[in-house]
C-alpha positions as CSV (number, residue, x, y, z in Angstrom):
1,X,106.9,92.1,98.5
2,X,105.0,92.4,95.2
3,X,102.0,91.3,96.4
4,X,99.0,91.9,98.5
5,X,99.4,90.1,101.7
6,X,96.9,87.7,102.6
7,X,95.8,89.4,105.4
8,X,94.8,92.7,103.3
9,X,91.1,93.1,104.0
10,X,88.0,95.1,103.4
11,X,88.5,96.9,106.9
12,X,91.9,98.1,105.6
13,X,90.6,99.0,101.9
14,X,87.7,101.5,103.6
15,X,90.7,103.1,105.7
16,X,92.8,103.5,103.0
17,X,89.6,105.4,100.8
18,X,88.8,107.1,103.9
19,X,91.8,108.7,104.4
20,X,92.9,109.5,100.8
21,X,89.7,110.8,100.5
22,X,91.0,113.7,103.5
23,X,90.8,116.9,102.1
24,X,93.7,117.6,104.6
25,X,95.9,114.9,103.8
26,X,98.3,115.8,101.0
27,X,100.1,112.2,99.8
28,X,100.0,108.6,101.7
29,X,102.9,106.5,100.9
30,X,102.1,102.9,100.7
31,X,103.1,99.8,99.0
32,X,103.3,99.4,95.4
33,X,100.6,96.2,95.5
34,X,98.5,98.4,97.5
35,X,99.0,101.7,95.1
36,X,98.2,99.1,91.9
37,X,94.9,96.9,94.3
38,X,93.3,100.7,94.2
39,X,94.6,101.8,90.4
40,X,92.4,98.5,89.8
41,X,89.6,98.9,92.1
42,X,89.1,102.5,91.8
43,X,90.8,103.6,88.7
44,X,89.0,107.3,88.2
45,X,88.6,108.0,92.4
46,X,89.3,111.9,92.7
47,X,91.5,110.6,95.9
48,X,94.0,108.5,93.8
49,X,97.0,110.8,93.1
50,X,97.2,110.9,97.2
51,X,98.2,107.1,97.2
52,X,102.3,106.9,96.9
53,X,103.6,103.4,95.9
54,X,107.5,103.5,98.2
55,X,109.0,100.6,98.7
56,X,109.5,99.4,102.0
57,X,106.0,100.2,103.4
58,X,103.8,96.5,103.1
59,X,103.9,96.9,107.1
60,X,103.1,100.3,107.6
61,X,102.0,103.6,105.4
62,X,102.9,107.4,106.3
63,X,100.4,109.9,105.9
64,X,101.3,113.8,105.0
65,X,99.3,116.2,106.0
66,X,99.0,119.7,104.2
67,X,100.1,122.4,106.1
68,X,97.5,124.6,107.6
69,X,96.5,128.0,105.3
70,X,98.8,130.7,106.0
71,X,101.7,128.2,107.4
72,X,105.1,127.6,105.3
C-alpha cells in the first residue's frame, strides 16, 4: 500500500506520538504512508527519527525497545 488506509484515525495518530515520544523506545517500524502522514503533520517533533518507514507493516508496527543501562 502507498497510502493511508481509510480506517487510519485520530486514536491511532495519539498512539503513534505517544509511543515515539518513549524515552525507552529506540525505533518503531511502520508503514511508509504512516512515516510520510507524521513527516507532514509533525515535521520538527523531537520523536520523529524513532518512526521507521518498512514495507510490509500497513497492518501492524514493531516497536524496539533500548536495552536497559548497563545491558549489551
Amino acid at each position: 500500500r502507498k497510502v493511508l488506509r481509510s480506517s487510519w484515525s485520530p486514536t491511532q495518530v495519539k498512539l503513534m506520538i505517544t509511543a515515539a515520544n518513549n524515552d525507552r523506545v529506540d525505533r518503531i517500524f511502520i508503514s511508509p504512508p504512516i512515516k510520510k502522514y507524521f513527516c507532514e503533520k509533525y515535521p520538527k517533533a523531537p520523536w520523529l527519527y524513532r518512526l521507521r518507514p518498512w514495507w510490509v507493516h500497513d497492518a501492524h508496527l514493531h516497536v524496539r525497545l533500548k536495552c536497559p543501562g548497563g545491558d549489551t
